[in-house]
C-alpha positions in Angstrom: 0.0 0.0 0.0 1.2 3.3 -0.7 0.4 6.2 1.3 0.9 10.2 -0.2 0.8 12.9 2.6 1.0 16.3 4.1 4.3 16.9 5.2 3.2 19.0 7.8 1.1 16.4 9.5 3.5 15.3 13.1 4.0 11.9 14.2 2.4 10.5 11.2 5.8 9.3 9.1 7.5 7.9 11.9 4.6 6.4 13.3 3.6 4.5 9.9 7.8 3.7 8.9 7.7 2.0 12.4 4.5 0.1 13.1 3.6 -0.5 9.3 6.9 -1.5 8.1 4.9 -2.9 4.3 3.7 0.6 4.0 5.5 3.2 1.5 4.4 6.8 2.5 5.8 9.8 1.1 5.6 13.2 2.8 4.8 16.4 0.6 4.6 20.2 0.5 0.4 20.9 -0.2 1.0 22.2 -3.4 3.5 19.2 -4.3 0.0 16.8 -4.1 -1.3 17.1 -7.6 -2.4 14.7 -10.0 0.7 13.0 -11.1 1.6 12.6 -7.4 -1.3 10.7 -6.2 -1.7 9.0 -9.7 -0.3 5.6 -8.1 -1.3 5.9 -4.4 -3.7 3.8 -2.4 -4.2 6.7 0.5 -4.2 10.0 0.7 -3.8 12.0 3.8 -4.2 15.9 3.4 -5.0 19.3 5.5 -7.0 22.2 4.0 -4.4 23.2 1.7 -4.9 20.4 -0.5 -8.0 21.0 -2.9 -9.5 17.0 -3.0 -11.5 16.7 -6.3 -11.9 15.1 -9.4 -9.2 17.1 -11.2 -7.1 15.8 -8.5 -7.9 12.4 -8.2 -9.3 10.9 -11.6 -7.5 8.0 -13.0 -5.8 7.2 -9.3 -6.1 4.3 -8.0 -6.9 6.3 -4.2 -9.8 4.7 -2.5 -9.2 6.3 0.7 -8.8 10.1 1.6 -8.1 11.2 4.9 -8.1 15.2 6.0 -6.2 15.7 9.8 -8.6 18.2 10.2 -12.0 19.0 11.3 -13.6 20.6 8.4 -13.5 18.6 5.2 -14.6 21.5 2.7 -12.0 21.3 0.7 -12.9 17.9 -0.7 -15.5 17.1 -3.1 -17.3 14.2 -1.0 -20.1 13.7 -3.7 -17.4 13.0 -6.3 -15.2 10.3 -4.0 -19.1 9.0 -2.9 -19.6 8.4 -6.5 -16.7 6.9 -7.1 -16.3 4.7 -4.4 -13.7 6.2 -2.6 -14.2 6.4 1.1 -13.7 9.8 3.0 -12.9 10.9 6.4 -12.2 14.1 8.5 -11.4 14.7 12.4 -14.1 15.9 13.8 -13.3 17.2 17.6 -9.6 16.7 17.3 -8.6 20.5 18.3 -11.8 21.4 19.9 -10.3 22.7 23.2 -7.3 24.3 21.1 -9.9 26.3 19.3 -11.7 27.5 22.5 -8.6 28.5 24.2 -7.8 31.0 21.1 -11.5 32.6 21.4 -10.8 32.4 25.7 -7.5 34.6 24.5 -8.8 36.5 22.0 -11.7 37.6 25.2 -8.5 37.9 27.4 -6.7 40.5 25.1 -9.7 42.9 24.2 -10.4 43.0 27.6 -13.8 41.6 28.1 -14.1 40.5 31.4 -17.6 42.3 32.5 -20.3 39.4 33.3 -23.1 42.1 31.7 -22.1 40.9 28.2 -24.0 38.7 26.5 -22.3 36.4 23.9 -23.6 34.3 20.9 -22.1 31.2 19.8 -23.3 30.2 16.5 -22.7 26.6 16.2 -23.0 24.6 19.0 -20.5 21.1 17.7 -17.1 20.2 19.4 -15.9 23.6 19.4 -19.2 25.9 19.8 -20.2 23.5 23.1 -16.9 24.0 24.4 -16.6 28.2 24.1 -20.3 27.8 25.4 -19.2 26.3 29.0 -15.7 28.6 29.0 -18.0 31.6 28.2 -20.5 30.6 31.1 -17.4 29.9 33.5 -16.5 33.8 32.8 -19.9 35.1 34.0 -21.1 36.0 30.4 -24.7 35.6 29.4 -24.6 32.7 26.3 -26.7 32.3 23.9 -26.6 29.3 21.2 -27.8 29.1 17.5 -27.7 25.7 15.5 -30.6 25.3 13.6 -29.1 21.8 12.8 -29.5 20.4 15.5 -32.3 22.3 17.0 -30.5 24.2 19.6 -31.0 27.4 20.8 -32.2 31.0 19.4 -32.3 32.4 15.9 -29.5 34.3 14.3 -31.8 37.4 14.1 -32.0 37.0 18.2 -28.0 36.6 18.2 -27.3 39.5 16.2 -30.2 41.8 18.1 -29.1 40.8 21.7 -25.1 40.0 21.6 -22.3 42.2 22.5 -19.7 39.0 20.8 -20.6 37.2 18.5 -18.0 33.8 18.1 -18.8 31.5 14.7 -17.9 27.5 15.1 -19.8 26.1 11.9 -18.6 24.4 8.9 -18.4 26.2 5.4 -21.3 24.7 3.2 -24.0 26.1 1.0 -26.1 27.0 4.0 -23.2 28.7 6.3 -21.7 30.5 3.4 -21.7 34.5 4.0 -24.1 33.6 7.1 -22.4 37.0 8.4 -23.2 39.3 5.5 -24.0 42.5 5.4 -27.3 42.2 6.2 -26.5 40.2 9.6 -24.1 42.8 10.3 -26.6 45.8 10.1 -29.3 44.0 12.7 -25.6 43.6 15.2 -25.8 45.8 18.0 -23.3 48.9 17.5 -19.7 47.7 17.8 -20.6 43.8 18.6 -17.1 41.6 18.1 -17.3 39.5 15.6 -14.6 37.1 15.9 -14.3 33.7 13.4 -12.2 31.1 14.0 -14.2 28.5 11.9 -13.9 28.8 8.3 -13.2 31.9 5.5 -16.3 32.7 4.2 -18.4 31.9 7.0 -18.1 35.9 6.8 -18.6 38.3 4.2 -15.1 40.1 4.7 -16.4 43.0 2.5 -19.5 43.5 4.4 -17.2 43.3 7.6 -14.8 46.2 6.9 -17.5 48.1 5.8 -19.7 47.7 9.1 -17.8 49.6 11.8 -17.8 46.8 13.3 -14.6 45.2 15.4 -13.5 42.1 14.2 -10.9 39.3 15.5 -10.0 36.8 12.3 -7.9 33.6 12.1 -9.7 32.1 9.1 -10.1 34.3 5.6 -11.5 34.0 2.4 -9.2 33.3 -0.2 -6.3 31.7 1.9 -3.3 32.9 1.9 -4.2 35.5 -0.4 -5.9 37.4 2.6 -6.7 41.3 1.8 -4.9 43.4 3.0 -7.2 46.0 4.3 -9.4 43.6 6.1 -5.9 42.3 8.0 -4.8 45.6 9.3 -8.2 46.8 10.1 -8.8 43.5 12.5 -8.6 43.8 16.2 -6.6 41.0 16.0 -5.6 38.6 13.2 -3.9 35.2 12.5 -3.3 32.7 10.1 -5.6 29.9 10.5 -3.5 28.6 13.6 -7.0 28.8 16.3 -6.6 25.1 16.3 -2.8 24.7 16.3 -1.8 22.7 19.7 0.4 19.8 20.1 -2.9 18.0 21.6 -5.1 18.3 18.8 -2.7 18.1 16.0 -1.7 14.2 17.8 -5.6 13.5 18.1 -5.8 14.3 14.2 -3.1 12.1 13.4 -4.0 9.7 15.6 -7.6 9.6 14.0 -5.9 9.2 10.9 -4.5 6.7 11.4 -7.1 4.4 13.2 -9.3 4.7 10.3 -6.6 3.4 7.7 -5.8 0.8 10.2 -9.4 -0.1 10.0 -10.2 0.1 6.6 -7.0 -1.7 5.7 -6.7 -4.5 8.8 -3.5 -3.0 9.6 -1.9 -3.1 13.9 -3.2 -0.3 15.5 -0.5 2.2 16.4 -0.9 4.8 19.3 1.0 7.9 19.1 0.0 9.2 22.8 3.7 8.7 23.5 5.3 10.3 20.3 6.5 13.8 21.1 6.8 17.1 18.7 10.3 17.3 16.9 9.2 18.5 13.3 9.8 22.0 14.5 13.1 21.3 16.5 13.3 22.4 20.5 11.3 25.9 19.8 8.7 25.8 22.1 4.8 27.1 21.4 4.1 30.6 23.1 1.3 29.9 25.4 2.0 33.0 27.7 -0.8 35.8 28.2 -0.8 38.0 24.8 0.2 35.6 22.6 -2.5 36.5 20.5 -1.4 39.3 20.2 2.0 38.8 19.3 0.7 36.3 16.6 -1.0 39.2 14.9 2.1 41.8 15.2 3.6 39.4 12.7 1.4 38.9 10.4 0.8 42.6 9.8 4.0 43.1 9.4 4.5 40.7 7.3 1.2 40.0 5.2 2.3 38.3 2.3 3.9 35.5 4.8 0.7 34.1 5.8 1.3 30.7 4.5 4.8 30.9 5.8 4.1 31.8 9.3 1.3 29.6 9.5 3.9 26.1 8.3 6.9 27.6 10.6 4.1 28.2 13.8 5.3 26.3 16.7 2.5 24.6 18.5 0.9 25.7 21.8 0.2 23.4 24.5 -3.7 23.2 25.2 
């Protein structure tokens, strides 16, 4: 069997070059996984950077795609479905990391007074999480997930919240959920901050509102706009999820479901420890946030090289 991966994706090689010794796995850059790469690989194990779809995978032999991630929008499930190529994604697996970020981003803009009401829209792994660390601060929380028949309605978010936090994944129905329109019925200068997906909100709409804004996922990644950057409160690049913890659970995930599929030995990874970035050590300290989004404005067009060199924070 023949595995192609992220290269960015820890534990993973050493993990499958020691417990599956009949395995050939290759690590790669993202944009290194095109369609000559993956022509003659079984698996295919990828993070949001790699766009999984039929110009990517026709005429492979894949049958199994696997994304270390939690959302899975950048593959085209209906075309693997119909093509017999089984799917999976990592639901949960940074689900604390990302409700520490909000916790810090609520930390650094100096929102500590229990008066404030906040809205979580989308109430999964992550949105039930911020939910309980919201409550434990004294703030007044309110839920919205139509879904799964929690809570109020946006309208009722947007009227009554002084922060409103987005945890949903980027579909048809989610897309531009925070448009302009959204944004007018907001109280005057309600947070917005998304740590979900880009295009979960309208960025347009969102400089043009007035109103302040904390971003670590953008549309058009890692082309982000410029404006829209150095107009956010705060600002990162897609790193909300980054800790040691969740990127092991990922992995981890990963590889139980090939193991599955494939009747391979399971291999645990609790043990493995982080050496892909050498001995530098994830800033964890109050205002890391903060110094996260020093960088990137300075350095803008680095998005996508920050984000690969970002050494991960203990949850």
């Amino acid at each position: 069997m023949t595995i192609i991966a992220d290269k960015y994706i820890p534990f993973l090689f050493e993990a499958v070059r020691k417990e599956w010794p009949d395995v050939d796995i290759y690590p790669m850059e993202p944009e290194q996984i095109d369609h000559s790469a993956v022509h003659d690989a079984d698996v295919l194990i990828v993070r949001t950077r790699t766009k999984v779809d039929e110009s990517l995978l026709s005429g492979s032999r894949v049958r199994l795609v696997c994304t270390a991630t939690i959302g899975y929008d950048h593959i085209d499930t209906a075309y693997c479905e119909s093509h017999g190529i089984r799917w999976t994604a990592c639901p949960g697996c940074n689900a604390q990391a990302v409700c520490d970020y909000v916790e810090e981003a609520l930390n650094e803009t100096a929102i500590q007074k229990s008066s404030l009401t906040i809205g979580v829209v989308g109430v999964g792994h992550v949105g039930t999480l911020v939910a309980k660390m919201a409550e434990r601060r004294g703030l007044k929380v309110l839920l919205n997930d139509p879904p799964k028949h929690i809570g109020v309605s946006l309208d009722e978010i947007a009227h009554q919240c002084d922060i409103i936090t987005f945890h949903v994944p980027l579909d048809n129905t989610t897309r531009h959920m925070c448009d302009a329109a959204f944004l007018d019925r907001c109280k005057a200068h309600t947070l917005i901050i998304n740590a979900a997906r880009g295009g979960v909100v309208d960025e347009k709409a969102l400089l043009n509102s007035g109103h302040p804004f904390i971003l670590d996922t953008w549309e058009n990644e890692p082309n982000i706009h410029p404006d829209v950057l150095q107009q956010a409160r705060l600002a990162s690049m897609h790193i909300a999820g980054y800790s040691v913890q969740g990127k092991r659970n990922a992995t981890q995930k990963c590889l139980d479901f090939i193991g599955e599929i494939y009747h391979l030995p399971k291999i645990d990874i609790s043990e493995y420890r982080y050496a892909d970035k050498g001995t530098k050590k994830g800033d964890s300290a109050p205002g890391w946030l903060s110094r996260v989004s020093e960088s990137l404005k300075v350095q803008p067009t680095a998005f996508e090289s920050l984000r690969k060199s970002y050494p991960l924070r203990g949850e």
